[in-house]
Chimera marker file (.cmm) of the C-alpha trace (Angstrom):
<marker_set name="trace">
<marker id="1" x="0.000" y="0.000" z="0.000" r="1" g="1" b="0" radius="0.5"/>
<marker id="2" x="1.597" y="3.043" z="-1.071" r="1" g="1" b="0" radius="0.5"/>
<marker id="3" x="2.071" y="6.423" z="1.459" r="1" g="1" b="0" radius="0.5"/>
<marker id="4" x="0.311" y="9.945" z="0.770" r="1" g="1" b="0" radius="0.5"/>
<marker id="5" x="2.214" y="12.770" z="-0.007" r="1" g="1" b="0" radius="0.5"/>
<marker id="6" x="1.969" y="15.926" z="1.938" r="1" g="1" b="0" radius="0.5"/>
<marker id="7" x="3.554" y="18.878" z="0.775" r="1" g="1" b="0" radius="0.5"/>
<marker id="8" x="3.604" y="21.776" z="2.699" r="1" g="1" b="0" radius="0.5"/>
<marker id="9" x="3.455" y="25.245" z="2.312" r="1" g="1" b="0" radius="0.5"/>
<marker id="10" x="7.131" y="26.182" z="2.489" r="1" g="1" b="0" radius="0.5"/>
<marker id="11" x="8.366" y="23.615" z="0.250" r="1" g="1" b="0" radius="0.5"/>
<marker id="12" x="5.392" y="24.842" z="-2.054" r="1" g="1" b="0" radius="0.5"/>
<marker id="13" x="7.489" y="27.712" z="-2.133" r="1" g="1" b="0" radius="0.5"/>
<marker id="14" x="10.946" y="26.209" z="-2.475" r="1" g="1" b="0" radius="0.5"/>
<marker id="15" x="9.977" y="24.651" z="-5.151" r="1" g="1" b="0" radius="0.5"/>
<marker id="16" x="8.339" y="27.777" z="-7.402" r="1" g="1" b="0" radius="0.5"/>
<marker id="17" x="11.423" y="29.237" z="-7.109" r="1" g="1" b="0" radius="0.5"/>
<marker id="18" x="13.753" y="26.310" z="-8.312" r="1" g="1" b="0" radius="0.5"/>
<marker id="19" x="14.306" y="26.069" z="-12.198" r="1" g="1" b="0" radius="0.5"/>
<marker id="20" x="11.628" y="24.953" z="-14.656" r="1" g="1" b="0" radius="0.5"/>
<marker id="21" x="13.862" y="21.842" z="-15.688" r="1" g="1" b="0" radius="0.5"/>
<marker id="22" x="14.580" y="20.883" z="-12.115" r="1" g="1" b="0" radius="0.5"/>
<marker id="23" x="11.299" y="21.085" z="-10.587" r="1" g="1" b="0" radius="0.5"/>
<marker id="24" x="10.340" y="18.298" z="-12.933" r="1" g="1" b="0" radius="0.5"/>
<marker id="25" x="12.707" y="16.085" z="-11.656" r="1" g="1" b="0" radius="0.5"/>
<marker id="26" x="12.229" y="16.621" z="-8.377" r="1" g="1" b="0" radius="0.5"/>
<marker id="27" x="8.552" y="16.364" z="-8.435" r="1" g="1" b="0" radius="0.5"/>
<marker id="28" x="8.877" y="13.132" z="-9.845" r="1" g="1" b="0" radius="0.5"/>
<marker id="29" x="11.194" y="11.990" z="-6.680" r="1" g="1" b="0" radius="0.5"/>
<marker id="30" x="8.548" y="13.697" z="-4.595" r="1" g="1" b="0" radius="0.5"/>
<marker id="31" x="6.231" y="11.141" z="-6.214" r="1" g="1" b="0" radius="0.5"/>
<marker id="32" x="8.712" y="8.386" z="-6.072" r="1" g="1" b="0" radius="0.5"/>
<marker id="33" x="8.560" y="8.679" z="-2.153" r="1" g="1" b="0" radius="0.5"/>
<marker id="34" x="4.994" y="7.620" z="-2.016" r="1" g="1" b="0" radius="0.5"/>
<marker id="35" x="5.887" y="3.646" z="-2.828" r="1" g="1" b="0" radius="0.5"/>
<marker id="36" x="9.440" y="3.967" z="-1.313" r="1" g="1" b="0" radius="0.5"/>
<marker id="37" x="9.547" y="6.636" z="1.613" r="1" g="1" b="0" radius="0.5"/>
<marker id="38" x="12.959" y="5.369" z="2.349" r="1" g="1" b="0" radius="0.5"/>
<marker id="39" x="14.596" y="4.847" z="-1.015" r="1" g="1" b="0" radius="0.5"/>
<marker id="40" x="18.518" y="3.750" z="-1.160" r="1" g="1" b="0" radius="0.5"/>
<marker id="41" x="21.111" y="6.567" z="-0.784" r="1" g="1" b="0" radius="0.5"/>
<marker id="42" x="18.588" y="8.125" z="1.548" r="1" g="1" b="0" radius="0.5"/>
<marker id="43" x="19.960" y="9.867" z="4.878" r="1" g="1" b="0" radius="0.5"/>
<marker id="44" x="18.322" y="10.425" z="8.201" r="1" g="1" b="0" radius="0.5"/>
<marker id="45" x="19.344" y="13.690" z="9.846" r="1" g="1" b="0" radius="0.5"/>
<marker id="46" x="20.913" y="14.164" z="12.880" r="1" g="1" b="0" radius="0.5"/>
<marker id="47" x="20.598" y="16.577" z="15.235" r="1" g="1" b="0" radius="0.5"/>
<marker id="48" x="17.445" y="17.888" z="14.478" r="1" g="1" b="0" radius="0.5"/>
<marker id="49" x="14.013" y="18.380" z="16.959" r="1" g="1" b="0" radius="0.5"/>
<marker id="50" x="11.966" y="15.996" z="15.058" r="1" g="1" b="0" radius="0.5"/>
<marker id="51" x="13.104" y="12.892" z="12.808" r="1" g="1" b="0" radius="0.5"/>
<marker id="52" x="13.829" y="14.166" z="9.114" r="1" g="1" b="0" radius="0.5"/>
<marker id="53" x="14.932" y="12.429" z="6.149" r="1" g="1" b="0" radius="0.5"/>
<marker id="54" x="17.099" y="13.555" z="3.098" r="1" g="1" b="0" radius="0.5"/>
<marker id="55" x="16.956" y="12.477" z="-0.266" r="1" g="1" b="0" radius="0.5"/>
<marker id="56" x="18.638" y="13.959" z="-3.425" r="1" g="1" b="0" radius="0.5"/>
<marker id="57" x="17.807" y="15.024" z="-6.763" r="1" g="1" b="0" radius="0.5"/>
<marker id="58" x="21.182" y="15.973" z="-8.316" r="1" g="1" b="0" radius="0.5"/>
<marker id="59" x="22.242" y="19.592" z="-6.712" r="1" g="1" b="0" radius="0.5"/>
<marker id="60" x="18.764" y="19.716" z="-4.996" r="1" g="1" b="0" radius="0.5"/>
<marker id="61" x="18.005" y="18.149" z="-1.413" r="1" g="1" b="0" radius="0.5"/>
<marker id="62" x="14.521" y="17.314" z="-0.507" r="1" g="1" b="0" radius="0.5"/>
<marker id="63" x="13.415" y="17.002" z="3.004" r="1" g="1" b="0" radius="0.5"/>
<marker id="64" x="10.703" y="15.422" z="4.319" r="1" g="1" b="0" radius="0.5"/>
<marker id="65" x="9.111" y="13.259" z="7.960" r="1" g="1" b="0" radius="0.5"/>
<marker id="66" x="7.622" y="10.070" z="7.515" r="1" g="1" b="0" radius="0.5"/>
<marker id="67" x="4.731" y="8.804" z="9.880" r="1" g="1" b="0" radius="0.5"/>
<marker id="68" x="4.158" y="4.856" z="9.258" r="1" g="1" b="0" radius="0.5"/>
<marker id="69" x="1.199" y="4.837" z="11.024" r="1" g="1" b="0" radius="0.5"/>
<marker id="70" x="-0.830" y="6.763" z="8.639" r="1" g="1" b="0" radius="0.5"/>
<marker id="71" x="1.077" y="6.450" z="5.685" r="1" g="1" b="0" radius="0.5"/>
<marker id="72" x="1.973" y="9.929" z="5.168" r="1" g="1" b="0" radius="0.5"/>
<marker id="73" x="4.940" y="11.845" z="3.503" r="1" g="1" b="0" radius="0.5"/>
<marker id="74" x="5.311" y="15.090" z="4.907" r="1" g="1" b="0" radius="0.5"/>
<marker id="75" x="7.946" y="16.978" z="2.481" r="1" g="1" b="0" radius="0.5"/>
<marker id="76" x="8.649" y="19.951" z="4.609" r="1" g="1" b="0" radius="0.5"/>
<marker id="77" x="11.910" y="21.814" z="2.108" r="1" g="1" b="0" radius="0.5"/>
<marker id="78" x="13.168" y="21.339" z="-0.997" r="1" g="1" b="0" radius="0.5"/>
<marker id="79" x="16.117" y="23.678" z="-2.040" r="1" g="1" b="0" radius="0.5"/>
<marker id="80" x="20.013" y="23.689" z="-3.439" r="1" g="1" b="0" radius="0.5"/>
<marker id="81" x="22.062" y="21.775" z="-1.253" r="1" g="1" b="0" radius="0.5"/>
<marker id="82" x="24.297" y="24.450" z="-0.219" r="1" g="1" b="0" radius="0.5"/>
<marker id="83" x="21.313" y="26.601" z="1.106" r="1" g="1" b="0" radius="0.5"/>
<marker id="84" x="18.427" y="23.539" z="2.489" r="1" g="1" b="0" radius="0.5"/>
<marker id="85" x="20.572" y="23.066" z="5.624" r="1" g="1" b="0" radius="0.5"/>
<marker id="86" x="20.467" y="26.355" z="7.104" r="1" g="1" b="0" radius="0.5"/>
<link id1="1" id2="2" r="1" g="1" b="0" radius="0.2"/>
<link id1="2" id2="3" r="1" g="1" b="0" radius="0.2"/>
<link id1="3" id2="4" r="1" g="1" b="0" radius="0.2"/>
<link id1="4" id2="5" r="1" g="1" b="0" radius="0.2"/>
<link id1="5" id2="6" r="1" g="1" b="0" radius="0.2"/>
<link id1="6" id2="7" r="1" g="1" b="0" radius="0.2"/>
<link id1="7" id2="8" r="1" g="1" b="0" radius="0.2"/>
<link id1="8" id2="9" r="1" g="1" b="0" radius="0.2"/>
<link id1="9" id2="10" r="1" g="1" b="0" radius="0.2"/>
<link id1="10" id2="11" r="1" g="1" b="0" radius="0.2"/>
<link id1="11" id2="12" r="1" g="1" b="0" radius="0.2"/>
<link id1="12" id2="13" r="1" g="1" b="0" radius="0.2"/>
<link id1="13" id2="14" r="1" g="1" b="0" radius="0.2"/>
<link id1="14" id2="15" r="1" g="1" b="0" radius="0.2"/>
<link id1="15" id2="16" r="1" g="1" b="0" radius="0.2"/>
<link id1="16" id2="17" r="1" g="1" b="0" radius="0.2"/>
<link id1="17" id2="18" r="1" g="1" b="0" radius="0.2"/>
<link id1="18" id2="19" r="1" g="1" b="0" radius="0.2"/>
<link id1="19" id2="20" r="1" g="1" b="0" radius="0.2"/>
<link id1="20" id2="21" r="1" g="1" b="0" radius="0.2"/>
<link id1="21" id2="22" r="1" g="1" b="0" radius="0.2"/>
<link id1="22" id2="23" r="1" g="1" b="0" radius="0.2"/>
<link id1="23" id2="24" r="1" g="1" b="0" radius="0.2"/>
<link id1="24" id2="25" r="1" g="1" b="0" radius="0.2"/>
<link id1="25" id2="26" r="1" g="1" b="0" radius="0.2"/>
<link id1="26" id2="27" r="1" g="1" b="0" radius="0.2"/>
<link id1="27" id2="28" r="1" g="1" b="0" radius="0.2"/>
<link id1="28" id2="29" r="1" g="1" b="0" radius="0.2"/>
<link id1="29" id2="30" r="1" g="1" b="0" radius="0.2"/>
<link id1="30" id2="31" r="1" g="1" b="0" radius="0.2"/>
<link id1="31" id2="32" r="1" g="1" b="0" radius="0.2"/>
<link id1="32" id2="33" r="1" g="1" b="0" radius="0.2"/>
<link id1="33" id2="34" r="1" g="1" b="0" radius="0.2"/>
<link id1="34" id2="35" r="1" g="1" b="0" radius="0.2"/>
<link id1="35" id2="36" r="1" g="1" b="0" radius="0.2"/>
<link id1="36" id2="37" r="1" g="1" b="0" radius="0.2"/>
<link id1="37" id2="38" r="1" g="1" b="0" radius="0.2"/>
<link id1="38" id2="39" r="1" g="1" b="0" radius="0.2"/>
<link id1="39" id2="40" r="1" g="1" b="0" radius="0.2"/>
<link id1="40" id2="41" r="1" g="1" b="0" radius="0.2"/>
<link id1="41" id2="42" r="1" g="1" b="0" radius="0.2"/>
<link id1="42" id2="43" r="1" g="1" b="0" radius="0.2"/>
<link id1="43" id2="44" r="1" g="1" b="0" radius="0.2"/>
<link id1="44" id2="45" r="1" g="1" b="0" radius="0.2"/>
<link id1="45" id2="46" r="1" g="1" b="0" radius="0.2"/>
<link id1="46" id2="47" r="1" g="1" b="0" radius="0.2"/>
<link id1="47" id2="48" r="1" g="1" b="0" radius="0.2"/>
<link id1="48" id2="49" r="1" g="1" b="0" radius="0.2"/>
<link id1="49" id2="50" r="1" g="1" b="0" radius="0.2"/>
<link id1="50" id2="51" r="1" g="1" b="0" radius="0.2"/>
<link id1="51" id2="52" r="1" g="1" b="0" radius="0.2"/>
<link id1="52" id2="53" r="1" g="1" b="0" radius="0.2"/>
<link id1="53" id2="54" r="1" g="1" b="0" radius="0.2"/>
<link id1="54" id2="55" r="1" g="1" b="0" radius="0.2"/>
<link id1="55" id2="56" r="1" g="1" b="0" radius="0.2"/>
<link id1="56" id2="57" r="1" g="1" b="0" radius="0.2"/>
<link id1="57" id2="58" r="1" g="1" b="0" radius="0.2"/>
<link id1="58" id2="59" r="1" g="1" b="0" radius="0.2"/>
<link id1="59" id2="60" r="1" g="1" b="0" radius="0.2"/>
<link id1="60" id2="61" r="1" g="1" b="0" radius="0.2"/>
<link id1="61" id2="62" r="1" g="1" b="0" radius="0.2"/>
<link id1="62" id2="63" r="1" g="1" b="0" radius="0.2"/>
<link id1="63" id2="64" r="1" g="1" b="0" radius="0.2"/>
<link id1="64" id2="65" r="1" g="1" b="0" radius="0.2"/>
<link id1="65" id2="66" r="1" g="1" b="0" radius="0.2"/>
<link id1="66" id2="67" r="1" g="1" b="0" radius="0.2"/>
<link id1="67" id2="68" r="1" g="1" b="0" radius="0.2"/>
<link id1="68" id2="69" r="1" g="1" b="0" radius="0.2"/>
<link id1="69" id2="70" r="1" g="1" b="0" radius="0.2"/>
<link id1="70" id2="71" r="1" g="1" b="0" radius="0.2"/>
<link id1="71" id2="72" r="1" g="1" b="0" radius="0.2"/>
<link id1="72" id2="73" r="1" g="1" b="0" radius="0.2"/>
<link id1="73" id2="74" r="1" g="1" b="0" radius="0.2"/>
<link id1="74" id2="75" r="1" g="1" b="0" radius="0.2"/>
<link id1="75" id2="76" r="1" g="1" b="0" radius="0.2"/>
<link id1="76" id2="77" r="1" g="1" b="0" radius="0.2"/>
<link id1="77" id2="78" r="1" g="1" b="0" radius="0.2"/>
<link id1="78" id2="79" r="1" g="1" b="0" radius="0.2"/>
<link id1="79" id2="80" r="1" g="1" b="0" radius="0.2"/>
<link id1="80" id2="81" r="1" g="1" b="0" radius="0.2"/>
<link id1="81" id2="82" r="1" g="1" b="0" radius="0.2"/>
<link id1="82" id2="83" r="1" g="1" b="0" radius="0.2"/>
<link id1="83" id2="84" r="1" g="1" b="0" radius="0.2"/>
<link id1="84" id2="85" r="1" g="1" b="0" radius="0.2"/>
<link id1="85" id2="86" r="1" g="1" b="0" radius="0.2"/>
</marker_set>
């Protein structure tokens, strides 16, 4: 049974301002997530108040919770990997 995606507000934004050609790609990770919320190459990050998980899409990050119970994908960020981690 695949998860629901949640995408919230912020990374709403993130993403409107990323390029055109990018946003593509990373939408389609975003999807991705849904059968596989913890694909391969995947990080958890440390650190941080609540549990968050990394994934890439070449020099973009995208970060997002995952609840198990209710099957949900919560992408909370997307953005460059030199600016996501501030």
């Amino acid at each position: 049974m695949a998860y629901s995606i949640k995408v919230s507000t912020k990374a709403e934004k993130d993403l409107m301002l990323i390029p055109l050609k990018d946003r593509g790609k990373i939408s389609q990770k975003i999807d991705e997530l849904a059968l596989e919320p913890r694909p391969d190459g995947c990080l958890n990050l440390k650190g941080r108040s609540q549990t968050l998980w990394r994934v890439r899409s070449g020099n973009y990050r995208i970060l997002y919770a995952v609840d198990d119970q209710v099957r949900i994908v919560d992408v909370r960020r997307v953005g460059d990997r030199k600016d996501i981690y501030n």
